[in-house]
Every structure is written in structure tokens, then in C-alpha cells.
N, C-alpha and C positions, 0 to 999 in steps of 0.2 A: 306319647312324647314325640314331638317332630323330628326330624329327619338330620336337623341340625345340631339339637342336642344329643341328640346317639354320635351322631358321627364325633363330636369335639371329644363325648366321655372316650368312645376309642383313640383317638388320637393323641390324648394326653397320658392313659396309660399305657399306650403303645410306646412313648419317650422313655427312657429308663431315666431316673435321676436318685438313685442310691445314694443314699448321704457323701459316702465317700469317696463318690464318682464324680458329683458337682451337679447343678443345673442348669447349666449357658445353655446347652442346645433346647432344654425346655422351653425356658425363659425367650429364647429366641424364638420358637414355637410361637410363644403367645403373642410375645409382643410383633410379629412381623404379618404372623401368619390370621389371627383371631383378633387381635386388637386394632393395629393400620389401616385396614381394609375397609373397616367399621368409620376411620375417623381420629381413632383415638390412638394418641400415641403415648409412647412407651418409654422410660427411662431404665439401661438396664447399670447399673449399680456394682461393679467389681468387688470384690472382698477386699477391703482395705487390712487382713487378717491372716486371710488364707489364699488357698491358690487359686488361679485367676479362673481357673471353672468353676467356683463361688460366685454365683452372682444373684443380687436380689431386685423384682421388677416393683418401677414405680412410677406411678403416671396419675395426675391429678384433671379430675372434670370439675369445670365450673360449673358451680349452681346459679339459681335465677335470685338467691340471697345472700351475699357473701356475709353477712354479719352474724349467720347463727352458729354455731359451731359447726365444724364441718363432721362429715361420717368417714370412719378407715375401714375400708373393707380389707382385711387381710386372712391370706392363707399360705400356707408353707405350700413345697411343689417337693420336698427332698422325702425320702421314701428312707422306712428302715431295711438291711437287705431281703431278698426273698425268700433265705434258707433253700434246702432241697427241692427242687423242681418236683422230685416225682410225689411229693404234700399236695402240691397242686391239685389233688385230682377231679377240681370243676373245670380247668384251665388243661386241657388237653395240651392246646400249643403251648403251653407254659405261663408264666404269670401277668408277660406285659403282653398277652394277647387278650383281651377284652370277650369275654364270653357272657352274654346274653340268655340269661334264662328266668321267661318268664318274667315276673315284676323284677330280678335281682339281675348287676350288670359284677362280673370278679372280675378280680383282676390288681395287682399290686398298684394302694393307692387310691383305690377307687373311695375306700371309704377315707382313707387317712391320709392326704387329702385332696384331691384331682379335681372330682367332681363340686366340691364346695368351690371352687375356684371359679370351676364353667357356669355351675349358677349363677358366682358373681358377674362374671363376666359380662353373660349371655343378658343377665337383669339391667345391667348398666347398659348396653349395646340397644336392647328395645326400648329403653327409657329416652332414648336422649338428652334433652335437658335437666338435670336434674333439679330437687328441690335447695338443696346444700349443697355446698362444695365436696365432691366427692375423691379421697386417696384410696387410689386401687393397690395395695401392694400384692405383690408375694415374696414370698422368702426363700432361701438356703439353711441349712444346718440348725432345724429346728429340732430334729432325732438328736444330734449331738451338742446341748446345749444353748440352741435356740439361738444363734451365734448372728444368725441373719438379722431377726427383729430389734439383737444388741447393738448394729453396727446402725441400723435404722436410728435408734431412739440417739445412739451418741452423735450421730451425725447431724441430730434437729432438724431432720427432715418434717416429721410433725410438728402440728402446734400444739401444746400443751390445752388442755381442755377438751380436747375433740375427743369425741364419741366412736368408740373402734369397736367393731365387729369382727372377732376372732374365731377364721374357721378353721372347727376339730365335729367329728361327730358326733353328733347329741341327741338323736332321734327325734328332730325341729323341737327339742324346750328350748331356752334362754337358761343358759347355764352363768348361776350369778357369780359363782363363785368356786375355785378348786387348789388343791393342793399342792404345797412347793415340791422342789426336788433336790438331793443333796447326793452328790454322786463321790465315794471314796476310790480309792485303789489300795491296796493293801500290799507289799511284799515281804515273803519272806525269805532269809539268801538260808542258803547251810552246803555243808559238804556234803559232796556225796558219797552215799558209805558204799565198800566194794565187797558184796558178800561172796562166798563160795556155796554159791548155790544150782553149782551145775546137774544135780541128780533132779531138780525139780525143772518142769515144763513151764516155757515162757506163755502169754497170751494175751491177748487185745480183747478188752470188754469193753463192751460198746454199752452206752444206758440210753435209752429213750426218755423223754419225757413228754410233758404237752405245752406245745409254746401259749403266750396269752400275753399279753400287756405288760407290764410290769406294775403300773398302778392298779392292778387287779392281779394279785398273784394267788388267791382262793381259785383261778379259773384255771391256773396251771398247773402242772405235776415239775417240779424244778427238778432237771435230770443230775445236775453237778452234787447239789443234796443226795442223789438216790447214790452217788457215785460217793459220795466220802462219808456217807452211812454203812456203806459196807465193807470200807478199808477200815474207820473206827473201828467195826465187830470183828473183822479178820486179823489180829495182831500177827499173824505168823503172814499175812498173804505183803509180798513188797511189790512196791511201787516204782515203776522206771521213768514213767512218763504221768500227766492229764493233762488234757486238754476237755475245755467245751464251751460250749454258747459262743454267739456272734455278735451278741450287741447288749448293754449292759441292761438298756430297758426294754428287753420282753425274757420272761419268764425263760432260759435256755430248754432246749427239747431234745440236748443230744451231751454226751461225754465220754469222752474216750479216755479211758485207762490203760497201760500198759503194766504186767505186772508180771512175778516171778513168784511159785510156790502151786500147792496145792489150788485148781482151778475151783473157785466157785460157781456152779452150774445153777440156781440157785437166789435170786438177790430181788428184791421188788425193782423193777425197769430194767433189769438186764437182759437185753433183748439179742448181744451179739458175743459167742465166747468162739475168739480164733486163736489156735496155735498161729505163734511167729518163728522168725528165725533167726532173733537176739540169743544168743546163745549165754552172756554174761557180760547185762550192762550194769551200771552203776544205779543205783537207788536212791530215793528220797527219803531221809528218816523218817521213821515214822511221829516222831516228836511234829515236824511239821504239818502233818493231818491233825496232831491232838490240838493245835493252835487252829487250824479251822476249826473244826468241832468246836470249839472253845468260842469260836467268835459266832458262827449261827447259830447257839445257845445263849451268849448276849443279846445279840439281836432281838431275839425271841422276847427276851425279857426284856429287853429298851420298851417294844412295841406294847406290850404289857402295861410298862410303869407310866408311861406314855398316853394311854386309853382312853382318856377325859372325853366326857360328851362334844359333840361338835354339830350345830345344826346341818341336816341334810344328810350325815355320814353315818355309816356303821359300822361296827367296832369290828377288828381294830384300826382306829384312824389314824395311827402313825403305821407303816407298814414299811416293810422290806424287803430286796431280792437284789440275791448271788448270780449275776448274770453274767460272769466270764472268769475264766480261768486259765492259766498257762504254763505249764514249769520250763524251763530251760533247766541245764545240764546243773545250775548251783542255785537256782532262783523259781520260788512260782509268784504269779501275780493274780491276785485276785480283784475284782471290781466290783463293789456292791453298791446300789441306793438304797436311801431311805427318802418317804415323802409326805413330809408331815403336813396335817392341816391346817387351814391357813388361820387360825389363834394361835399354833404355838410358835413360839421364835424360834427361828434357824440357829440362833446363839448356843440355844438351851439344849435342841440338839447336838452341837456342834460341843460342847461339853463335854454332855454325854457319851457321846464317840472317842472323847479324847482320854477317857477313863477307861474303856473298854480298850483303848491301847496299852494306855499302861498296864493294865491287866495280862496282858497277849506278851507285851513285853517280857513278866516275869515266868511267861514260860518258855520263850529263844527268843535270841539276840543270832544275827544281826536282824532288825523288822523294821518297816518304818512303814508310811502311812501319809498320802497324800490329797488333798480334797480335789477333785478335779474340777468340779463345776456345783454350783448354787444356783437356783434357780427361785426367786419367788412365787409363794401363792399370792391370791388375791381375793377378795369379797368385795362385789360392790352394793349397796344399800340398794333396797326394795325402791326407794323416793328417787334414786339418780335419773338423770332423764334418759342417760345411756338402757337402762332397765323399763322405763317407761313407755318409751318410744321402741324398743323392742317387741314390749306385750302388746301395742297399739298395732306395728307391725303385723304381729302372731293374727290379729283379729281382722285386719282387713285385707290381710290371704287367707282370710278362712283357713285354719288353721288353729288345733286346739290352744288354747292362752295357758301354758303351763309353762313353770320355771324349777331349776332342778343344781344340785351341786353335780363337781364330776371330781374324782380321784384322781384322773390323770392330771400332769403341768402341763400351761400351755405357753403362748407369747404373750397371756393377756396376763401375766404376771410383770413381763418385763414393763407392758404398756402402762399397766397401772402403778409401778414405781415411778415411773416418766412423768406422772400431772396426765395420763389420758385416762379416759373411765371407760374399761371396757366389759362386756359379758361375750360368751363363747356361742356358738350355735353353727352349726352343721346338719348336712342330711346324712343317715347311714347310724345303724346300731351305735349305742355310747360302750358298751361291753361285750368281749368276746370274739370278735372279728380283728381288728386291727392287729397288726404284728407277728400277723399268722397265718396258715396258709387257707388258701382260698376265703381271704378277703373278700367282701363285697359291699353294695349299696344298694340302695332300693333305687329304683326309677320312680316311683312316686314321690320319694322323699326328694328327690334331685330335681323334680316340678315344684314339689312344697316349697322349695329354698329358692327358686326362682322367684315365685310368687311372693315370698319375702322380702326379698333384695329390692327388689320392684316395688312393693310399699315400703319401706322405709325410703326410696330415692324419691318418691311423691311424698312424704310429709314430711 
């Protein structure tokens, strides 16, 4: 790989752009530092939404045809956070320092999605004129409901019809088609009960589990699960506090418990038992654990009832994860997805969830239950040209001609409600990296996708 694409891979994971941090100084990155210089310039786009370090880049090259449809290269720049540094352990200096080993480049971002970008980039940049009118975007707030590609499509910045290329990792297939995403929050308030339990020893239990994706939650061990599997079995053990997980979609890998009673030394993922020095705080009924228990036992069974065949998937293709939890002093808040595949209706789920409240309800009041974000799937037909012109692409970067579903959501749900027809393709593992520690990407595949981008802007 030249000199020039190592250096941009580092330098874009070198920028932090955490979701919740923003991406202006990324965005400013590319568009000042990697796009101008080239020629090409940059629009950078404020969050008409959110706060003004929301910003999404957009900048269009003319082709030598303006009448055929034109191509969207698009990729996100916002990152989920990095959890615990010391995860890290390919990334010495830590996550945004880009470590180099051998074919693989770590580093937060690298596979989800930095380097899809630099591909784009670097492809459009050696291409010059293109064959189509080319939109370079990238995005903000794709981790937290895809917020950037929404403020794109409502703003009609595209033109309906065009042919969009959404990068996410895909290990270079043509990913035709993948799964929506339905993200809830759940609360439930109660009092807190004051026991006299001063002869028993207070302590903090820590769970471990293994992060992973969220649209692959088979690859994870969900720690909040390992944490209210074991207060369900311990009726006698109280609860003062939980907390865990950092982001509703990847699998949580950690949970803290605070509890009161005989210590359990003892529990699958309990990895940390500390005495504290709460002497006599107030507790969570245990009524409010039988209501979780209650709801990931529905769950279990939604996904279940839910199972129907779906080309490209395997079962089970409606899926779900518990990815955040919080109590305060009279209230915990829970946050789960579910991501069905793209034949079932969002409605049908959306039902179903609302039955599974009434349920919840008739075991404590006060509960309520709020949808935070929807997200569509997508499929687009083998005959599209968007699909066509992809595999044509695959074949004149030499490059194996294979097409494939993905379980996670992307923007190219948003694009394809819009009138654009797009498929997903990226370089870097489709499973088991992303959202996790020591992330990475291959450097072959990050040539592969150059090579890509580059035939598709000549046909």
C-alpha cells in the first residue's frame, strides 16, 4: 500500500469522533485537509437537529454524463465509544493511535468506518473526471440512529433515483440487503424500600461480559443478562444500585451491581466482589428485577415466534439485546433493540412489543415504555442497476463477484425509503470486530475498495 494511504488511514483514526462528541473537526479534516488540495471541494452541512459539532460533508464531482444517474458514495465518520482502554491490547497507545500489524491496520473506526471513506476518497481523487456525477458524502450520528443520512435525505440534497453506495464493512461482497432496527427504552419507577440490614456486608459486583455488535449478539456474552440472572436466583441478595453497558447497540461487556446481603462469590461473569462502605442504603424491590426477567423471557420468545425463513439469514432473524441500564434512587431505565429482517413489518413488531408491555404492566405500575428510533431495512432486487453495476465493478477490480445479506442496519435503509437504490460494501470483517476492542481492517481489503470505487467512477 503507498505511503499516502497509510498515512490518511492514520490520520483519520487519529481524529476522535465519538458519536456523542460530534464530527466538525473530522469533517474539517477531510474536507480542508484531504479533499481542497486535490481540487475538490467540500460542503460541510450543520445539524439542523442537533448540536452544531454535528456536521455532515458533502461535495458533488461532475461526470463527463450528466444524464445517467448519478453514484452516492456515502459513509459515516462517527464512531461508537471506545469502552476501556486497557481492551485495547493491540493499540498500546490506545484506540485512536493506529497500529500497524502486518496485513491488519487497529484502531477505533478503522473497520466502522474511516477507512471506507479514505478508499472513497483516495478513488475519486485518482480518478479525476468521473464517468457519472459523483456525491461524496459522509455522515454524523449514524451509531445513534442514523440521524445524519436523515437530515440528508430530508433536505433533498439527492436526487431520487441515484445509485448510492453505503459504506459499512462487508469483507468487499455487495451487500444487497439487511435488517431494520427498533430501538425501545423501558422504565420502571418504584420506591425504594429501607431495609434493616445492617448485620449483612455491603459489596460491588462487577460482571464481565464480551462486547460484539449488537446485530450479532450470538458473538457476545451480554454482562447486564449475567447480572439480573443472578439477582433473579438470589431472592435474599438486595440490590442498591446497576448500572452497565455504554451504548444500546453492541452487546454490553460490563455491570455493576451494588448489593446488600450474604456475598455471592460465585455467579457465571462475575469477575469483581468489593466490599464498600454503604453502610444502609435504600434498595430496589426486588418486584422490579422480576419485571426485567419478565421482559428478556418475552424477548426470547418474540424472536422465536418471529423465525420465518428469510433469504441470506440465519435463524433467528428477528433478534434482540439489552444494551443499557441505569437505576437512580426511585427509577431504572432500560434500553433494548430489536432488528428484524427486512420482510417483516416494523408495525408487526411494533405490536408485538406493545403486548409484551401490557404484560410488564400487570406486574408493577408505575412503567411506561418509549420507542426511540426506527430505522428501516432494505433489499434491493438482483436486476437493479445499483446491484449490477456493483458486480460489474467487483469484476473489473478483480475482485471476487460475490453478494451477501448483513444483519446489521445501515443508512442504506434510510436511502432506499427516499426513491435511491442502494447496496452496502465496505473493506474489513462484516462480523466480530466492530464495537469492540481492538477493532481492525485489513490493508488489502482497504486497496480492494480503492480498486472498486475507481471502477465504478469509470463505468
Amino acid at each position: 500500500m503507498d505511503p499516502e494511504t497509510l498515512e490518511w488511514c492514520r490520520r483519520l483514526i487519529a481524529c476522535p469522533s465519538v458519536t456523542s462528541e460530534g464530527t466538525r473537526e473530522i469533517m474539517q479534516l477531510c474536507a480542508f485537509d484531504l479533499l481542497r488540495p486535490r481540487g475538490i471541494e467540500a460542503r460541510l452541512l450543520t445539524s439542523a437537529s442537533e448540536t452544531p459539532s454535528q456536521v455532515n460533508l458533502v461535495c458533488l464531482v461532475r461526470g463527463r454524463e450528466h444524464n445517467r444517474p448519478p453514484l452516492v458514495f456515502n459513509t459515516h465518520l462517527d464512531t461508537v465509544p471506545p469502552g476501556e482502554a486497557a481492551k485495547w491490547t493491540e493499540c498500546p497507545h490506545g484506540p485512536f493511535v493506529a497500529e500497524f500489524k502486518g496485513d491488519r491496520v487497529y484502531g477505533l473506526g478503522a473497520a466502522d468506518t474511516k477507512l471506507d471513506f479514505v478508499a472513497k476518497a483516495l478513488a475519486l481523487i485518482e480518478c479525476g473526471t468521473p464517468h457519472r456525477d459523483i456525491y461524496l458524502v459522509a455522515t454524523f450520528g449514524e451509531e445513534h440512529g442514523l440521524v445524519g443520512a436523515k437530515e440528508i435525505v430530508s433536505a433533498a440534497i439527492l436526487p431520487k433515483g441515484a445509485l448510492a453506495f453505503v459504506g459499512e464493512p462487508s469483507g468487499l461482497q455487495v451487500v444487497t440487503a439487511h435488517k431494520g432496527l427498533m430501538v425501545f427504552e423501558l422504565e420502571i419507577q418504584f420506591e425504594p424500600e429501607k431495609l434493616h440490614l445492617a448485620t449483612y456486608p455491603t459489596y460491588r459486583l462487577v460482571f464481565e461480559g464480551r462486547a460484539a455488535h449488537s446485530s450479532t449478539p450470538a458473538l457476545g456474552v451480554n454482562a447486564i443478562q449475567l447480572a439480573l440472572q443472578m439477582l433473579s436466583q438470589n431472592p435474599d441478595l438486595h440490590a442498591a444500585s446497576i448500572t452497565g453497558g455504554d451504548a444500546v447497540n453492541k452487546v454490553p461487556a460490563w455491570c455493576e451491581v451494588t448489593v446488600a446481603g450474604q456475598a455471592v462469590f460465585a455467579a457465571p461473569g462475575l469477575s469483581q466482589v468489593e466490599p464498600t462502605t454503604v453502610s444502609a442504603p435504600e434498595f430496589i424491590p426486588n418486584q422490579v428485577f422480576t419485571v426485567l426477567s419478565a421482559l428478556l423471557r418475552r424477548l426470547n420468545e418474540l424472536s422465536n415466534l418471529f423465525d420465518a425463513a428469510e433469504p441470506g439469514y440465519t435463524s433467528p432473524t428477528l433478534t434482540y439485546n439489552l444494551g443499557l441500564i441505569r437505576s437512580s434512587n426511585k427509577s431504572i431505565v432500560a434500553e433494548f433493540e430489536l432488528r428484524p429482517p427486512p420482510s417483516l413489518a416494523l408495525a408487526k413488531v411494533r405490536g408485538a412489543v406493545d403486548e409484551i408491555f401490557e404484560e410488564l404492566s400487570v406486574l408493577h405500575q408505575p412503567i411506561r415504555l418509549r420507542e426511540r428510533r426506527t430505522n428501516p431495512g432494505f433489499r434491493s432486487p438482483a436486476a437493479s442497476e445499483t446491484v449490477e453495476l456493483a458486480m460489474a465493478a467487483l469484476a473489473k477490480a478483480k475482485l471476487p463477484v460475490e453478494s451477501g445479506v448483513k444483519a446489521g442496519c445501515t443508512e442504506a435503509g434510510v436511502y432506499s425509503s427516499a426513491g435511491i437504490v442502494p447496496v452496502v460494501f465496505g473493506p474489513g470483517p462484516s462480523t466480530g470486530v466492530i464495537h469492540a476492542p481492538n477493532e481492525y481492517n485489513l490493508l488489502s481489503e482497504v486497496d480492494g475498495a480503492i480498486r472498486f470505487y475507481r471502477a465504478l467512477l469509470e463505468l
